[in-house]
C-alpha positions as CSV (number, residue, x, y, z in Angstrom):
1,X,-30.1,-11.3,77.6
2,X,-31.0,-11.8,81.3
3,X,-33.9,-10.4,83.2
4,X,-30.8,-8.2,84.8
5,X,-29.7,-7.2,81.9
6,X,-33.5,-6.3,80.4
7,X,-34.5,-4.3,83.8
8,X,-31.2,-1.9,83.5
9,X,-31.8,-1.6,79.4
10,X,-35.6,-0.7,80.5
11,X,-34.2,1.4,83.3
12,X,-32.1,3.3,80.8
13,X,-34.9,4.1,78.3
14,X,-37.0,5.3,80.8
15,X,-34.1,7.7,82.3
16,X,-33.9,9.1,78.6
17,X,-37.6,9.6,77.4
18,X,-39.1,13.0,78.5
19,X,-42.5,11.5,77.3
20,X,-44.9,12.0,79.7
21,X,-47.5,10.0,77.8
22,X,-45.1,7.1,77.8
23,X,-44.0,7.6,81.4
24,X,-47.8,7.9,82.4
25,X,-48.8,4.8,81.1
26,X,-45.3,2.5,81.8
27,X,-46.5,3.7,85.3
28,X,-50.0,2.1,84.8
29,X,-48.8,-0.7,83.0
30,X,-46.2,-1.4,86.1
31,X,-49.2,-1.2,88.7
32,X,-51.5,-2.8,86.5
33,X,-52.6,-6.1,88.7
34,X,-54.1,-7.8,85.8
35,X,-53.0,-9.5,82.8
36,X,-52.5,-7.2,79.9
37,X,-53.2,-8.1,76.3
38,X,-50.6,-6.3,73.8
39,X,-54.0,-5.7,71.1
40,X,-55.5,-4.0,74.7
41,X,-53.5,-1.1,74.8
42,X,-53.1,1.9,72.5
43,X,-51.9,1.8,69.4
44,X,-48.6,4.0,70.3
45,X,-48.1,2.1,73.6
46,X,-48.0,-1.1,71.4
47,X,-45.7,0.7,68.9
48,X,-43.4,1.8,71.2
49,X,-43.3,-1.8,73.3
50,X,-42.5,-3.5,69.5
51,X,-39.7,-0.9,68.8
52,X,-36.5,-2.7,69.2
């Protein structure tokens, strides 16, 4: 898969989740300057970012 093709399947999951939680932190995530560690973040962030 391309980064193209990742961005618009991102794009799409975000379009179709009503999870403000989710959408909250994406959005912190996204302006997040430094480096994030996947064992950093909350268990249901991490959950959802291993969901395929």
């Amino acid at each position: 898969m391309s980064i193209e093709e990742l961005k618009i399947e991102i794009a799409k999951k975000v379009f179709e989740t009503d999870d403000e939680n989710l959408l909250s932190e994406l959005d912190m995530l996204l302006n997040y300057s430094k480096k994030v560690v996947l064992e950093e973040l909350p268990k249901h962030v991490q959950e959802g970012i291993k969901e395929d």
